[in-house]
N, C-alpha and C positions, 0 to 999 in steps of 0.2 A: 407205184405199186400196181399190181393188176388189178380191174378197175377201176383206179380211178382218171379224171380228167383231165389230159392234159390241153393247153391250147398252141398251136401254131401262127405263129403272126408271117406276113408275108404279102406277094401280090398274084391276081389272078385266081385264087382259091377257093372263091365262089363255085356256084352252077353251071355247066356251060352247056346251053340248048339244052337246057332242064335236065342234063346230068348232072349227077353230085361227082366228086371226084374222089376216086379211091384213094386211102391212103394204108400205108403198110406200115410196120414196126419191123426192121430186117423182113424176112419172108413171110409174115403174118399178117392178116387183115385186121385192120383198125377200124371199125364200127365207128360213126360220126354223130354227135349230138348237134352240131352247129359248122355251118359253112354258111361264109361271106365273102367278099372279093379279098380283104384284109386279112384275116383269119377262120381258123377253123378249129373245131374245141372237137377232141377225139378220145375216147374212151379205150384205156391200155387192155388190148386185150389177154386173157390169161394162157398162159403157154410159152409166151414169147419173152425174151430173153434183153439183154442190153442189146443196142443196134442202131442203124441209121431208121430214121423217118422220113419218110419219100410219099410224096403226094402224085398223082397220076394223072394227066388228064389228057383226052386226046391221044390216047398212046405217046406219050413223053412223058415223062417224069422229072420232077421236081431235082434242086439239090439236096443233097442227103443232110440229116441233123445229127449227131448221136442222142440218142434218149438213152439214160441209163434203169434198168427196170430190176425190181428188188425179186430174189429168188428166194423160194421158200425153204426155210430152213427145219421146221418143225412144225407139224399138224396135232389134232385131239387134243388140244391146251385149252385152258380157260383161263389167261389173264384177266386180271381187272386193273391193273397197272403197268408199270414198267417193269420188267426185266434187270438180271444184274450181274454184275461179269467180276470174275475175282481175278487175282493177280497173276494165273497161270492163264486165261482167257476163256477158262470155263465159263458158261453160261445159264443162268439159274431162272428158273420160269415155272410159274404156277397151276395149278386146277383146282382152281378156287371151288367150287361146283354151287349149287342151289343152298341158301342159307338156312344154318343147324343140319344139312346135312354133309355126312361123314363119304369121302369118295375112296377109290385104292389104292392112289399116288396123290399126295400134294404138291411137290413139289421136285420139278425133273433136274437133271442137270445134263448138258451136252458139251461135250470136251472140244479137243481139237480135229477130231476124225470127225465130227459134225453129225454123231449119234446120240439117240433123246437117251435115257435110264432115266429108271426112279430113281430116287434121293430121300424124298421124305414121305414115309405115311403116318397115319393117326394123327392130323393135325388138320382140326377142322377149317374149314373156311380161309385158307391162305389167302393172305390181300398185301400187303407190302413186304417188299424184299429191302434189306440189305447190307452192307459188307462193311467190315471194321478191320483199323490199320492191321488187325493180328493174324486177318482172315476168317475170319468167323463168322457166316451169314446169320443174322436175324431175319425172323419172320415174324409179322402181326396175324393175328386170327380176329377177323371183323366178329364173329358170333363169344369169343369168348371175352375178346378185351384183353388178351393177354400178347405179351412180345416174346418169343423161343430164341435162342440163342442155341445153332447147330456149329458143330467142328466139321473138319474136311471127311471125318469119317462117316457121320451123317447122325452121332452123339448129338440130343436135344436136350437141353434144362429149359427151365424158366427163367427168364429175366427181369420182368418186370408183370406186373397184375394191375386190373382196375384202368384201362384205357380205355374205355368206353367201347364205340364201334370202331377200334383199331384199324387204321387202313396205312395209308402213305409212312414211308418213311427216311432218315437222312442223319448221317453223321457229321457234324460239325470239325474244324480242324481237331480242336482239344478234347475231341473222342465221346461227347457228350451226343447222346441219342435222341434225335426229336420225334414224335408219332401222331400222327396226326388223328383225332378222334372227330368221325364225320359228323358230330351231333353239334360240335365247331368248338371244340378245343384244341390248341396246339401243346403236347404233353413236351416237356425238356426232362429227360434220365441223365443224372451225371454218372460219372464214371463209378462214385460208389453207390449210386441205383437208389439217389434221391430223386423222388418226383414233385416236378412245379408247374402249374400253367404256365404254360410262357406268353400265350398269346390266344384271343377270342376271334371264332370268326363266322359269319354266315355259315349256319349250317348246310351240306351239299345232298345233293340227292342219289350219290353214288361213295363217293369215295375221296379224302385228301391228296394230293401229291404234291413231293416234298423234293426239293434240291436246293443245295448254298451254293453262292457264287466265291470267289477268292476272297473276297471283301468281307465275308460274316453273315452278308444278307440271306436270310433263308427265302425262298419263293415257294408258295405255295399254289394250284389250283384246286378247285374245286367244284363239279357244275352243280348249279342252281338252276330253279324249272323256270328263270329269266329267259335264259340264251341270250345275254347280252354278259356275260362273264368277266373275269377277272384273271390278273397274275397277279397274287397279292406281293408285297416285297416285305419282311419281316427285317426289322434293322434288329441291333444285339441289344439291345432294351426293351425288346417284345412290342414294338409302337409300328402297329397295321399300317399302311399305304396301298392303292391301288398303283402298281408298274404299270399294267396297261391294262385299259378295259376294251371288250368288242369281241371277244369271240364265243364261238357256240361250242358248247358242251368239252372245254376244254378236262385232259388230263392227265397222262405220263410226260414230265419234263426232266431236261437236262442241259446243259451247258457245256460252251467250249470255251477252249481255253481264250480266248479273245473277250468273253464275257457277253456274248450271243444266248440266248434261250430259244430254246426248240421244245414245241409242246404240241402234243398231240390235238389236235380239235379244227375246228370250221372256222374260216377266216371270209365274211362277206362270200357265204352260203357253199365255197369252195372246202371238202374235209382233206385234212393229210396233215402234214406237220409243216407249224408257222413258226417261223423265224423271227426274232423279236430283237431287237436293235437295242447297247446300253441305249442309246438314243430314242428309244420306244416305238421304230419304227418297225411295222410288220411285215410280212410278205411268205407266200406260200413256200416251201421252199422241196418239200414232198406232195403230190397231188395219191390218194388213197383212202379208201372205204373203211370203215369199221376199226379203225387204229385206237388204242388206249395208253399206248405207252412208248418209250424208247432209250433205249442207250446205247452210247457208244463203244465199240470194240476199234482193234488195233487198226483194220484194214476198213471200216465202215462204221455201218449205223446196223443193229438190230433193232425192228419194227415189232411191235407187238399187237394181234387183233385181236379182238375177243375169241378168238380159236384158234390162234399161229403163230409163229413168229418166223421172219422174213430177215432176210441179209440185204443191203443196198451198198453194194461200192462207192461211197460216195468221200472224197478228200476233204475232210472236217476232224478236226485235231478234237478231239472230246475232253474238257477238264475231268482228270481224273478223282473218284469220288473216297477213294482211300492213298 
C-alpha cells in the first residue's frame, strides 16, 4: 500500500562513494529508509501505481521486480473494521464517526462501477458489518449494543438488543450470528434470536473481530494495550485457545480457502497484513500504514484504513463468508 515498507534483498545496494542509490516504483521515486550492500527497505510512495522496482546507481539500473501497489478505491470513510462484500460484489463500508455521536451516512455501498452512495443513515456508531446466506447485511452499533438487520433496499429492523459494546461480527455455516462484545464477551444469536455467551475473553481496547474457518472454528482478534496480542481460535464448545500469539495491535481478519488467516496488524514492528499459517507460521504478506480491516473480493483483496478503502490485485482465493 502507499506507505508502507517494503524491503529489497539483493547485491550492491548499498552506498556508493557516499551515494545512496535511487530507487523508483515504474516512473516514481521511492524515498529510502535503509540501504545496505544486501538490502534496502524503501517506502511505497503515493501516486504510483503496480510496476517494476528498479534500483539505480551509477547511471545503470538494477533488474526490474514487479511490486504490486493497492489503488484507492474510496476516501471520507471511517472504518474501524473490515469491510463486506455481498453476493453481487457490492461493497459495504462504514463511518463509524466519534462515539454517541450521530453522522449523515453510516454506512456506504459501492457497486461494480466503483462509486461510494449512501446506504444507511440514523444508525449510530457503525462498527461490524455482515452478510447472511439470504443477503441481508447486519450491522452492530458499538454505543447502542444493538445488531440491525438491513435488506438490499436499505429497510432496517432490529435484530437483536443488549450486546454490550457491539463491535465484530460472523456467520457461522448453520446461520447462527456471533457478535462480539469488546467488554469480552463473545454473544452466539441463533437463527430464532436466542441469545448465549458462547465464549469470554480479554477485554480490547478498541474493537472484537470475528471470522470462522471451514472447520467451525471461530477466530477472534482483539487489541489489548499489551502489544504482544493474539488470534484467539474459538473451537464449537466455546473453549478459548491462543492460534498465535505476537502481534501488535491486530484487527480486521479473514480467510482463504486453504485455511490461511490474514489479519490486519504489526508483525515484529512491520504493520500491513500478516499471513498466518494452519501451521501458525507468520509472515508479512501486505506491507501498509493505518490498516483496520480486510476482505476478499472476486479479483483481489479490499483494504480498509481508518479513512479508505483500497483495491490490491493480488491472486488469493478468499473463503467465502456466506
Amino acid at each position: 500500500m502507499p506507505g508502507g515498507i517494503v524491503e529489497v534483498r539483493g547485491e550492491m545496494l548499498g552506498p556508493d562513494e557516499h551515494r545512496l542509490p535511487q530507487v523508483r516504483v515504474g516512473d516514481v521515486p521511492a524515498a529510502l529508509t535503509l540501504s545496505r550492500p544486501d538490502r534496502l527497505a524503501i517506502q511505497v510512495p503515493h501516486g504510483c501505481v503496480t510496476g517494476e522496482v528498479r534500483v539505480g546507481q551509477n547511471a545503470t539500473d538494477s533488474n526490474g521486480l514487479e511490486l504490486k501497489v493497492a489503488v484507492p478505491l474510496a476516501e471520507n470513510l471511517h472504518p474501524i473494521t473490515s469491510p463486506t462484500i455481498d453476493g453481487e460484489g457490492n461493497i459495504y463500508a462504514t463511518f463509524s464517526g466519534p462515539r454517541g455521536e450521530t453522522v449523515p451516512v453510516s454506512i456506504f455501498r459501492i457497486g461494480g462501477d466503483y462509486q461510494m452512495r449512501p446506504f444507511i443513515r440514523d444508525l449510530m456508531n457503525a462498527s461490524g458489518l455482515a452478510m447472511d446466506a439470504e443477503g441481508y447485511l447486519y450491522a452492530s452499533s458499538r454505543t447502542e449494543g444493538t445488531v440491525y438487520r438491513i435488506s438490499g433496499n436499505g429497510a432496517m429492523s432490529v435484530y437483536a438488543q443488549g450486546m454490550g459494546v457491539a463491535t465484530g461480527m460472523a456467520f457461522d455455516a448453520a446461520g447462527n450470528l456471533f457478535v462480539g462484545d469488546r467488554s469480552g464477551t463473545i454473544f452466539k444469536i441463533s437463527r430464532d434470536r436466542q441469545i448465549f455467551v458462547y465464549a469470554t475473553l480479554e477485554p480490547s481496547v478498541s474493537a472484537y473481530h470475528l471470522a470462522f474457518g471451514d472447520d467451525g472454528t471461530l477466530y477472534v482478534t482483539g487489541p489489548t494495550p499489551s502489544g504482544f496480542d493474539a488470534v484467539y481460535a474459538i473451537d464449537i464448545h466455546g473453549t478459548v485457545t491462543d492460534f498465535y500469539r505476537g502481534l501488535g495491535r491486530p484487527q480486521g481478519l479473514a480467510l482463504d480457502v486453504a485455511g490461511n488467516i490474514y489479519v490486519a496488524a504489526s508483525l515484529r514492528g512491520q504493520r500491513g497484513v500478516v499471513r498466518i499459517t494452519p501451521e501458525r507460521e507468520a509472515s508479512l504478506e501486505v506491507a501498509g500504514p493505518n490498516l483496520v480491516g480486510l476482505a476478499f473480493a472476486e479479483d483481489g483483496m479490499v483494504l480498509a484504513t481508518h479513512d479508505a478503502l483500497y483495491h490490491l490485485a493480488i491472486e488469493i482465493a478468499g473463503r467465502k463468508l456466506v
